[in-house]
LUMDREN-996075 format. One record per residue (C-alpha): residue number from 1; residue in three letters; x, y, z. Coordinates in Angstrom, 3 decimals. Each point is the difference from the previous one (the first is absolute). Layout:
// LUMDREN-996075
seq, type, X, Y, Z
NUM, ALA, X, Y, Z .
...
END
This chain:
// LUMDREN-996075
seq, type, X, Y, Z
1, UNK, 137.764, 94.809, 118.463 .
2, UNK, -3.338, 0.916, -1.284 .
3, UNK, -3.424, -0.587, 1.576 .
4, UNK, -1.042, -1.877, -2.898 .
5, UNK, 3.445, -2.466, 0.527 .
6, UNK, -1.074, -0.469, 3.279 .
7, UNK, -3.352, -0.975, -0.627 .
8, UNK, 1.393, -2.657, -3.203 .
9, UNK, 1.995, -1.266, 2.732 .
10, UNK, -2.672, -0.456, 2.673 .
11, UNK, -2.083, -1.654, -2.731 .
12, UNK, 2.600, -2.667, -0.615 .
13, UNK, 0.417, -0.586, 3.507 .
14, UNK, -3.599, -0.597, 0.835 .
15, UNK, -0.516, -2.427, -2.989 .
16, UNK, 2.004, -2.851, 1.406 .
17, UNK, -1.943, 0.230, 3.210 .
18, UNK, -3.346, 0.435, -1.473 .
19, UNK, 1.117, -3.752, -2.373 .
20, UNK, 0.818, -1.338, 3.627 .
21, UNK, -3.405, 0.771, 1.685 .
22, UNK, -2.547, -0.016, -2.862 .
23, UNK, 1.394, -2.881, -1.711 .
24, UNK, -2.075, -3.525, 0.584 .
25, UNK, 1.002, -3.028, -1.231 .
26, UNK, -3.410, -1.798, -2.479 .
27, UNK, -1.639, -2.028, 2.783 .
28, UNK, -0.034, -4.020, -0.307 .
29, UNK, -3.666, -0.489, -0.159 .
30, UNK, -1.360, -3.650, -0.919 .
31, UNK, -1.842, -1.284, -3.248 .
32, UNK, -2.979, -1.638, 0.776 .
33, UNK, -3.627, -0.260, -0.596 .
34, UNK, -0.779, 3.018, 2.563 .
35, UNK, 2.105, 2.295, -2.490 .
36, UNK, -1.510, -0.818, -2.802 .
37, UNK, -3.967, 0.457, 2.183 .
38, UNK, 1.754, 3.566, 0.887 .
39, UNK, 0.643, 0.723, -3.758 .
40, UNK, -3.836, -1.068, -0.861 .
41, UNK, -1.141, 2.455, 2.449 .
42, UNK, 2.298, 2.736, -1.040 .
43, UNK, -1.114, -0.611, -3.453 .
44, UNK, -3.674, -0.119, 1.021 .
45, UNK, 0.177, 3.294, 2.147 .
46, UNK, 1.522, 1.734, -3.395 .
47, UNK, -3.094, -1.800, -1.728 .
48, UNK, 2.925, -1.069, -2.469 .
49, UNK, -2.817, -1.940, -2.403 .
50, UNK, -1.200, 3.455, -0.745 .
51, UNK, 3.450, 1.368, -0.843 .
52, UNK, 0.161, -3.351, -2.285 .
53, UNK, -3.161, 1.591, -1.877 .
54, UNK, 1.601, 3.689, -0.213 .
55, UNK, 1.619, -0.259, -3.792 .
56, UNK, 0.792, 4.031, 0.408 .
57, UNK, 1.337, 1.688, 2.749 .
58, UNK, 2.386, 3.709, -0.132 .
59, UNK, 1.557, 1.833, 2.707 .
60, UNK, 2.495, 2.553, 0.473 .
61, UNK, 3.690, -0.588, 2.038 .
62, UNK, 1.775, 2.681, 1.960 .
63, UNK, 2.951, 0.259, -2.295 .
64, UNK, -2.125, 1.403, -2.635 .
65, UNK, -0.718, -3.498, -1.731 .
66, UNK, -3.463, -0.174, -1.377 .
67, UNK, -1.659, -3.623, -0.733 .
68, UNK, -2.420, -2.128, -1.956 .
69, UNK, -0.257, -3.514, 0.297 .
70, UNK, -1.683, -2.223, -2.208 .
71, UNK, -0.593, -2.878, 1.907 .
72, UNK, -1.463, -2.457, -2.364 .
73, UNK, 2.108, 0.863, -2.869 .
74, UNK, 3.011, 0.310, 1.905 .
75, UNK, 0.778, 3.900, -1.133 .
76, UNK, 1.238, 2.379, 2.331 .
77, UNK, 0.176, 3.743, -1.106 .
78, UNK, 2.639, 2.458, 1.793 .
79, UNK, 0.404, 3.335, 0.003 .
80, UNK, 2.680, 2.143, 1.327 .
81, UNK, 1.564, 3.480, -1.011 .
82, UNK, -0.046, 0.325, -3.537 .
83, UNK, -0.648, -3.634, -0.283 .
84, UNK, -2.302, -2.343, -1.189 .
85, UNK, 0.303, -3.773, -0.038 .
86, UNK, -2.440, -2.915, -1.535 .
87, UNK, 1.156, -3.237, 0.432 .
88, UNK, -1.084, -3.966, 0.830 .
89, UNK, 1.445, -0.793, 3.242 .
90, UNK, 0.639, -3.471, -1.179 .
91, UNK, 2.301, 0.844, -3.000 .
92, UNK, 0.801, 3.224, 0.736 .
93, UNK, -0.816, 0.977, -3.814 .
94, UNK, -1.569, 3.186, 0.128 .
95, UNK, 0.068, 3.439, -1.439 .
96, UNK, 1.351, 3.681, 1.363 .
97, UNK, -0.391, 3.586, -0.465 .
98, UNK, 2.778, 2.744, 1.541 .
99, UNK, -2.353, 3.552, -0.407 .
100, UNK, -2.081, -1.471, -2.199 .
101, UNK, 2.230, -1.471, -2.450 .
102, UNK, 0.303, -3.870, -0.449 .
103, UNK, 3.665, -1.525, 0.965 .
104, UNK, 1.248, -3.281, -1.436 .
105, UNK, 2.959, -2.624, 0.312 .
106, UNK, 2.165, -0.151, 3.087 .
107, UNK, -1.122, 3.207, 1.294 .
108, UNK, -3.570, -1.279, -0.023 .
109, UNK, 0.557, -2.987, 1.236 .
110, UNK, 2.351, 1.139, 3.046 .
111, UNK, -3.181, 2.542, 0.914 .
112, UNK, -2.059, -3.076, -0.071 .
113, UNK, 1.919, -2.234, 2.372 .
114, UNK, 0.190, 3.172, 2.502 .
115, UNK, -4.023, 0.368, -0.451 .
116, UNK, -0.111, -3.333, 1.311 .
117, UNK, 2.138, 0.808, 2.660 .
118, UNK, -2.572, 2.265, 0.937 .
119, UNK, -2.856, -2.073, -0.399 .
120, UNK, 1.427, -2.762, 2.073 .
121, UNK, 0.972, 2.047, 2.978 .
122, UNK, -2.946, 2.151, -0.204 .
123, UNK, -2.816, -2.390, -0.662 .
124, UNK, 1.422, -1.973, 2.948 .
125, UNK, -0.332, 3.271, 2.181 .
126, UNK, -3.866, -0.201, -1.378 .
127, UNK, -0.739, -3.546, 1.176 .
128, UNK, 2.607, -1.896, 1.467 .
129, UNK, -2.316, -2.151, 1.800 .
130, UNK, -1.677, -1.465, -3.297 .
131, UNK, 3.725, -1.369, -0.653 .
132, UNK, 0.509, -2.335, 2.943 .
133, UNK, -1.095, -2.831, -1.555 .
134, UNK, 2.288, 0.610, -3.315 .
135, UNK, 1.953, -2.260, -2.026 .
136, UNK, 3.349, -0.421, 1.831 .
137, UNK, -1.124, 1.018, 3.400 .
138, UNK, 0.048, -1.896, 3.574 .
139, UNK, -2.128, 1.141, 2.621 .
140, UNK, 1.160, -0.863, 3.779 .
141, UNK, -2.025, 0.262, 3.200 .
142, UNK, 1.900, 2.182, 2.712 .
143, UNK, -0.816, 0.376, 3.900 .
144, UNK, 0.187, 3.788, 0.785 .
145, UNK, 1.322, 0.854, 3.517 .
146, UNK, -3.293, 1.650, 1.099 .
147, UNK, -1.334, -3.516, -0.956 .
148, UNK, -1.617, 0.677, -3.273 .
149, UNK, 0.572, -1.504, -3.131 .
150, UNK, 1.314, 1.441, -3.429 .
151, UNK, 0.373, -1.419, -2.992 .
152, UNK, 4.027, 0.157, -1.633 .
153, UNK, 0.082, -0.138, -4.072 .
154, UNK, 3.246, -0.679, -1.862 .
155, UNK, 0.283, 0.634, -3.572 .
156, UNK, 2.544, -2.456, -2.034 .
157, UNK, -1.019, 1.187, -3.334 .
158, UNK, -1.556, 2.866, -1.517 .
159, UNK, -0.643, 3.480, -0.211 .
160, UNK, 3.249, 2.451, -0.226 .
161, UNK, 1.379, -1.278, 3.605 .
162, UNK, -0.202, -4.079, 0.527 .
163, UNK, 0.918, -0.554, 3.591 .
164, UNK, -1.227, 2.527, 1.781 .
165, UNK, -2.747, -0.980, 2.864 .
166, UNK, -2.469, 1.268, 1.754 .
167, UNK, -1.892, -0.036, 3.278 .
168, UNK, -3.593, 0.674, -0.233 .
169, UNK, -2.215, 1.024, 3.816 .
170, UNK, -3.543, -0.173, -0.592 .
171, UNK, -2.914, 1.843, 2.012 .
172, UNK, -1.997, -3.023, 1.639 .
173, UNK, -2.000, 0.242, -3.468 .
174, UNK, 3.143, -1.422, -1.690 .
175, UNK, 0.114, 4.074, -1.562 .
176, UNK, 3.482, 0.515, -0.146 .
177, UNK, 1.214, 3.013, 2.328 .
178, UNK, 3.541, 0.096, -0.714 .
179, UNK, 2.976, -1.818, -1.724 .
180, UNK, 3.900, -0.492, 1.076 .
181, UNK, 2.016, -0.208, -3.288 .
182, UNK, 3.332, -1.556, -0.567 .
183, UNK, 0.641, 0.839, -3.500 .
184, UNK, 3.321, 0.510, -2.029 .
185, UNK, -0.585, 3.686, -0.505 .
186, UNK, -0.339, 1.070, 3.679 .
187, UNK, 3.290, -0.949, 1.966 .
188, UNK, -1.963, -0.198, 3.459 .
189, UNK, -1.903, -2.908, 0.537 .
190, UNK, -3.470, -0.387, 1.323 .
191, UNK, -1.319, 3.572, -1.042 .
192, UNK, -3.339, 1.051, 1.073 .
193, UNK, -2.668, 1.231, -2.791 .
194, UNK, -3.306, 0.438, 1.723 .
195, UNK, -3.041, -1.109, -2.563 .
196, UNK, -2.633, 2.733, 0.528 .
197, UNK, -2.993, 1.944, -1.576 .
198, UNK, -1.915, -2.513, -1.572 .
199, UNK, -2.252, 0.174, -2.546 .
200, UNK, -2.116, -2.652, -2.216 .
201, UNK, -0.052, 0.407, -3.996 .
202, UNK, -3.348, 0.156, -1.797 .
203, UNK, 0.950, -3.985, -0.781 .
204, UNK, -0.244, -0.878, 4.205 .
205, UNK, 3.967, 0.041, 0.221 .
206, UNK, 1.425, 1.632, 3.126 .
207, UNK, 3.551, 1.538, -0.551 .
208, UNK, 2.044, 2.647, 2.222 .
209, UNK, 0.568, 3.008, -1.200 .
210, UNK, 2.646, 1.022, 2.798 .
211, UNK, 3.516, -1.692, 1.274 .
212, UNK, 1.635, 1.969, 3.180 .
213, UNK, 3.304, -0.964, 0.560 .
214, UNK, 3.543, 0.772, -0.983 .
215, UNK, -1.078, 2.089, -2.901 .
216, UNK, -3.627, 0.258, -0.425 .
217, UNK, -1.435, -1.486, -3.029 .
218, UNK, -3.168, 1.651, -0.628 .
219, UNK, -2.555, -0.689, -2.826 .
220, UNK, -2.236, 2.137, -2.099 .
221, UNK, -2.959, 0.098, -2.434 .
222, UNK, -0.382, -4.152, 0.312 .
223, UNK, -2.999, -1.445, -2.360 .
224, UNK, -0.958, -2.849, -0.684 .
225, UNK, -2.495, -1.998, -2.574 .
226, UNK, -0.882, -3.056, -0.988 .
227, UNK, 0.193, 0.476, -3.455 .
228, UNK, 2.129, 2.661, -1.985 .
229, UNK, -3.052, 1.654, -1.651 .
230, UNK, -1.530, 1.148, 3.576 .
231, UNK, 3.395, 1.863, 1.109 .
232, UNK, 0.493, 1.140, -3.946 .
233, UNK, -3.634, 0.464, -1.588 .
234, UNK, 1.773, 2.359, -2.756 .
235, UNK, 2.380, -2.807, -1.124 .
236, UNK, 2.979, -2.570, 0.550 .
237, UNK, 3.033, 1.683, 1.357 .
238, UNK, 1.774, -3.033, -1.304 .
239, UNK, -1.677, -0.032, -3.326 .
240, UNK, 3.456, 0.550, -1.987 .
241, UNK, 1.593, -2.821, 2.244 .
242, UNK, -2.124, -2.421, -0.927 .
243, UNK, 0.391, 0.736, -3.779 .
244, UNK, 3.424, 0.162, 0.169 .
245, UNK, -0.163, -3.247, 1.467 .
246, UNK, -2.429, -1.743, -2.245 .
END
């Protein structure tokens, strides 16, 4: 047999035992007031009423996806290989280029739907902790065993994933340090992303630009602005979404 067998084989032999030990079942936790104080201070440590007033905010994801997010009109802009995609989150009605050239019925519209993909997963990566108090959510108080407290927030609805949870562990600033994730596309529950490397926007908002953990999820070039003109002075990148629109 060849080495590279034997290592396919040793691979598929560790991976049960690795499920066995890693795996953690989503911790009870109760729903109270405390949980919901915990979830003010998280919020307050983020200063999340200055990410409220950031309408613009781009960034750039490890996989090569490139962003722009129109946060007061709801646009998100997403670039990746040789393509470009406009669209309104909310009605996914947008427009897309492949090298240059504009693409239109179903082909458009499946690029679209996977640029939203990308902006869901990726703008959560950007500032997860601004979305513990969204629509659908539960938040959960849970006793650690060191005898800290974390806060545990379920998603029911929303975003590309509804059901997955998560376990926030805050610094004793309520600045999160690290999250355990049980989530649909990991099959180990209870993975560990450390939330590191923070920095504040020219708006006040403090987001992480580095998550350690099974992968690493690193992010680059992040700027923010409270109004598109200050990030774009030369002009609206969503100038021919909005027309299109109107």
């Amino acid at each position: 047999m060849k080495k590279k067998h034997y290592i396919f084989l040793l691979i598929l032999s560790i991976l049960p035992i690795s499920y066995f030990f890693l795996d953690e079942p989503i911790p009870k936790g109760i729903k109270n007031i405390e949980a919901e104080q915990y979830a003010d201070n998280m919020l307050k440590a983020i200063n999340y009423s200055k990410w409220e007033e950031t309408d613009i905010v781009k960034w750039e994801f490890p996989r090569g996806h490139s962003h722009v997010w129109d946060k007061e009109r709801n646009f998100s802009l997403v670039k990746w290989d040789n393509y470009e995609v406009l669209y309104q989150i909310d009605s996914l009605k947008g427009i897309v280029y492949k090298d240059g050239k504009r693409l239109l019925g179903e082909e458009a519209k499946a690029l679209i739907e996977k640029a939203w993909k990308f902006w869901a997963n990726d703008s959560f990566w950007l500032n997860a902790p601004a979305k513990i108090r969204d629509g659908g959510t539960e938040r959960k108080l849970v006793l650690l065993e060191d005898g800290n407290k974390a806060l545990l927030v379920k998603y029911y609805s929303g975003g590309a994933t509804p059901g997955d949870a998560y376990l926030w562990v805050c610094d004793e600033n309520y600045l999160p340090k690290y999250c355990k994730m049980w989530v649909s596309i990991i099959p180990i529950g209870g993975v560990k992303f450390n939330w590191e490397d923070w920095i504040t926007l020219n708006t006040g908002a403090k987001l992480a630009q580095n998550h350690y953990g099974l992968i690493d999820v690193n992010l680059k070039n992040i700027e923010g602005a409270d109004k598109v003109k200050t990030l774009y002075p030369d002009g609206d990148p969503f100038k021919e979404l909005e027309e299109m629109l109107n």
